[in-house]
N, C-alpha and C positions, 0 to 999 in steps of 0.2 A: 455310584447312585444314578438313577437314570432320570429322576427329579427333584426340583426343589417343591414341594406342595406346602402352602400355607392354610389352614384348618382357618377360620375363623369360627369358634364354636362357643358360644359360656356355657354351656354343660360338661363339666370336666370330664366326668366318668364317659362321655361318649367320644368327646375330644380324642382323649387319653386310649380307646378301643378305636377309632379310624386311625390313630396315629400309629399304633402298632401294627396294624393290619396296611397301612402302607411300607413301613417299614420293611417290614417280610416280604415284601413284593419289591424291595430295592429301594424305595422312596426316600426323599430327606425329608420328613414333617416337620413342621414348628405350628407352635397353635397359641392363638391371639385370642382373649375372651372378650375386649374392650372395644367395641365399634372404634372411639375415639384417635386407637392408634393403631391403625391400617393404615390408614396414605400413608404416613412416613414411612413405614416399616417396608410395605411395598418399594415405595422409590428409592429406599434405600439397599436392598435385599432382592429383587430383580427373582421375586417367585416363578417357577414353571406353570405352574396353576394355582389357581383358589378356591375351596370352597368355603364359599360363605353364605353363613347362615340371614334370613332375614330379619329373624328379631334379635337383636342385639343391645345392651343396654350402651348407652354413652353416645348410641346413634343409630338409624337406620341403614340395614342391608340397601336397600334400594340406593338408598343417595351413595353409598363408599360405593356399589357399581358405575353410576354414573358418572363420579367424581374420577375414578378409575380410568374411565374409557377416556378421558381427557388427556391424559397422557400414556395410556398402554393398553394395547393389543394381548394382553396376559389372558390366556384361558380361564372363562369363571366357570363353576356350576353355583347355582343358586339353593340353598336348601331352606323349605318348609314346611312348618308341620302342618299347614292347611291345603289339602287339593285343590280347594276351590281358587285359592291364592294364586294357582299358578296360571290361570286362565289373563289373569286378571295381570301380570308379572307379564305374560304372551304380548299383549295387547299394547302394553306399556314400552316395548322393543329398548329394552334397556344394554341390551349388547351382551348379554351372558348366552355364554354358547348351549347349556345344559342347564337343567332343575330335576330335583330330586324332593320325594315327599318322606318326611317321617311319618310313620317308624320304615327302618331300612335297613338291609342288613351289611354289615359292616364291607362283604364280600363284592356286593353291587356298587357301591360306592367306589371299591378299587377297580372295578371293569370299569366304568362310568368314566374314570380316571384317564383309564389305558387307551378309550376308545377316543375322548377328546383328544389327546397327547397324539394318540395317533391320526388323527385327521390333520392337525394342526402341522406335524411333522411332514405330511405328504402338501402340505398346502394348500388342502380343502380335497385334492382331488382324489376320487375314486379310482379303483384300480380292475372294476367290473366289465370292462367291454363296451359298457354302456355308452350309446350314440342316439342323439336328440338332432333331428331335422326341421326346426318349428316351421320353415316354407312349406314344406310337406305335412306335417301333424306326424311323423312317420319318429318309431324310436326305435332300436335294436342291439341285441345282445350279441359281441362276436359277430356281427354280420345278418344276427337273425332276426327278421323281423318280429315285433309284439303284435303289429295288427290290433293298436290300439285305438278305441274311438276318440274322440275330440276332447272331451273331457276329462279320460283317460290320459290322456297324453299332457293334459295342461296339468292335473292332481300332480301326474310323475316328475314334470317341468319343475312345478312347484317347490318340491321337495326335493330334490336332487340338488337346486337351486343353493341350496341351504343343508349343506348335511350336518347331522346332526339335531339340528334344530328342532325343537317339537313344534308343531303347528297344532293349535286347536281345531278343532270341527267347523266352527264356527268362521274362521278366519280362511280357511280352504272355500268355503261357502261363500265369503265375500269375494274372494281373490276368481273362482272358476265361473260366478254368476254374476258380472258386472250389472244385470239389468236388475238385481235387487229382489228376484222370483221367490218363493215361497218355498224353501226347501227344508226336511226333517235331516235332523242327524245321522238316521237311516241312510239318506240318500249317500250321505258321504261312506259310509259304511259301505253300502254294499258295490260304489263304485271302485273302492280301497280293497275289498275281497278279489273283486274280478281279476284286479292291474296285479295284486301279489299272485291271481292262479295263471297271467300270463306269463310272469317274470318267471316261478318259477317250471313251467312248462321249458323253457328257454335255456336258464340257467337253473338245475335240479338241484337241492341240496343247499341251499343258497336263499338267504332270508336279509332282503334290501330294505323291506317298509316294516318297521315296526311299530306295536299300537303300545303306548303309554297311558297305562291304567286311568280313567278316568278324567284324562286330556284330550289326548289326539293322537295323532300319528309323527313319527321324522323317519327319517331318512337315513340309513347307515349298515352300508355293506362290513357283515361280520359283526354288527354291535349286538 
């Protein structure tokens, strides 16, 4: 088996469908309906991953992450059935590496899976070429330069920073405009278009920033 994945999920029937679909892909699932008996089960059982869902009866998703990060480094993805929940989840920097919105299909969930497992296995790092000069503002593929502007280069910083990680619009906003200016969503957008027609000018074929429906953007060469 190539992991141990712990489901936390009270919907059986959907439990029961990621579990076999991990399965098929190698995985060892177990799945846990009860908020209440996570920590032990974790500290006991040393999961490869988690996901957990945030509404849970017997206790909150949020607190078993926190409680979590107290004593283990265990890969989460968080799952909710609300988008707007996860802005809000972003904000809160609760230590889960990933989040996922219902409804979902059973199949993204095991990518989701593979690509966390996989960063986590390389130990964060990328295997792109990619090279970050922040004395210069200067970044490059293989030797090549992006010839990125200043902003450019801090969005990229940003998120490379953190792979996997989704960043909202909003918190890129904060992070690239320390003096607090008035910017549209837009702006993050279309400076997020440009950086992906550099990269991939650079590196062809090849998809580093990705946009999460109704979130934001992260980072993940090959996700």
């Amino acid at each position: 088996m190539e992991g141990k994945i712990l489901i936390v999920e009270d919907e059986e029937k959907l439990a029961a469908v990621l579990g076999d679909y991990l399965r098929q892909s190698g995985f060892s699932p177990f799945l846990i309906a009860d908020g209440g008996s996570i920590i032990p089960w974790v500290r006991e059982h040393r999961p490869d991953l988690i996901l957990l869902d945030l509404m849970l009866p017997g206790r909150d998703g949020m607190e078993i992450c926190k409680e979590i990060r107290t004593f283990s480094a265990v890969p989460i993805i968080m799952v909710t059935a609300r988008i707007e929940e996860i802005d809000r989840l972003l904000g809160l920097e609760l230590g889960a590496d990933d989040y996922i919105c219902k409804p979902f299909s059973p199949r993204e969930v095991v990518a989701r899976v593979k690509a966390v497992l996989r960063r986590v296995g390389s130990g964060g790092k990328t295997t792109t070429g990619l090279t970050l000069d922040e004395s210069r503002y200067q970044a490059a593929i293989n030797g090549r330069d992006l010839d990125l502007t200043a902003v450019e280069f801090r969005l990229l910083q940003i998120l490379v920073a953190s792979p996997a990680r989704i960043f909202s619009r909003q918190q890129l906003m904060d992070r690239i405009y320390a003096d607090q200016r008035i910017v549209s969503d837009r702006t993050i957008d279309s400076h997020i278009k440009k950086l992906r027609k550099k990269i991939s000018v650079a590196y062809p074929g090849e998809e580093f920033i990705h946009s999460v429906y109704g979130v934001g953007y992260k980072f993940e060469p090959g996700g």
